[in-house]
N, C-alpha and C positions, 0 to 999 in steps of 0.2 A: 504494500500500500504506500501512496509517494505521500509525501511530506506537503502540508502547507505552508511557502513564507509570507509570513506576515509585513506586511511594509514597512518598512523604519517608521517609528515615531519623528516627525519632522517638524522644524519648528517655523512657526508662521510668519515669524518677521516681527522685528522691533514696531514694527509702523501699523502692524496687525493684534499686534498682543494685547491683553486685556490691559485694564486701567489707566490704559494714555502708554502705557511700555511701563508703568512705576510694576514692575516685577523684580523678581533676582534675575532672570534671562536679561531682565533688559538693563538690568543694573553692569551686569559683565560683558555686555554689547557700550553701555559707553563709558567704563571705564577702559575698555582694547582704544574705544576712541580717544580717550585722555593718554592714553602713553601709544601712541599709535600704533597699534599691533595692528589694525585694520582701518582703512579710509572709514570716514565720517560718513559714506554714503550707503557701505553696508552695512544693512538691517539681518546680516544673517537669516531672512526667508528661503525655508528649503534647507537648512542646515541639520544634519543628525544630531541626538544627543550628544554623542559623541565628539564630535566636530566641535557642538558648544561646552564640553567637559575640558576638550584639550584646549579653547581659547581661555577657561578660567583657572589652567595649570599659569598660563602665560601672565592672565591678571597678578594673579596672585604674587607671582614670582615678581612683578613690577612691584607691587604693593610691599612686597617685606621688605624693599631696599629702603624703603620710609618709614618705618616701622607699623606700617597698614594705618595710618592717620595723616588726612589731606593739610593738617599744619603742619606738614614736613618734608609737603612735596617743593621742591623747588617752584621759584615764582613764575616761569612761564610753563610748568605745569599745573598749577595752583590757577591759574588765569584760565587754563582751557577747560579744566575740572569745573571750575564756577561757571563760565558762559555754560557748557555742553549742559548741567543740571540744570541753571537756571533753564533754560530753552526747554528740558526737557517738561520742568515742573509746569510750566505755565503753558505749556502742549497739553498735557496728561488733567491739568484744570480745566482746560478748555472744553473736554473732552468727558467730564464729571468726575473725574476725578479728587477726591479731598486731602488726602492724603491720611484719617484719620487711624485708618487701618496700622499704618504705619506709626504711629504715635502713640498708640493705645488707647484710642478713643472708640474702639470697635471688640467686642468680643466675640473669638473666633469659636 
């Protein structure tokens, strides 16, 4: 009897994902944008888990040379961190986003 493959789980796209992109997916799509591991233009749609596992090997591995705290990123990364979230916050508001989830003002 043959085997059924199941399709890779694939991910939608920063520009697709729920909550305006305020996810962890979309948290590690722009921080690769903040230390450029990937242009500012890709949304990672169509990307495997995997694909998005090994780009948060690469976050990650940026983040501990700062000790994972944006007070310690050098100032023109500091600068592109702040634009890229600001833009992103006032996207994901746009879009009904509140952020409360995120704050504790939601119980899960």
């Amino acid at each position: 009897m043959g085997r059924i493959m199941k399709k890779p789980n694939l991910y939608i796209g920063l520009d697709n994902d729920m909550n305006g992109g305020m996810t962890n997916v979309g948290k590690i799509i722009r921080d690769a944008w903040v230390f450029e591991l990937i242009p500012e233009t890709e949304t990672c749609e169509g990307w495997t888990l995997g694909g998005i596992d090994a780009l948060l090997q690469k976050v990650n591995a940026e983040w501990d040379k700062y000790g994972c705290m944006v007070s310690q990123l050098p100032e023109p990364l500091a600068t592109r961190h702040r634009e890229i979230y600001e833009q992103a916050i006032q996207k994901a508001k746009a879009s009904g986003w509140s952020g409360e989830h995120e704050m504790g003002g939601e119980e899960t």
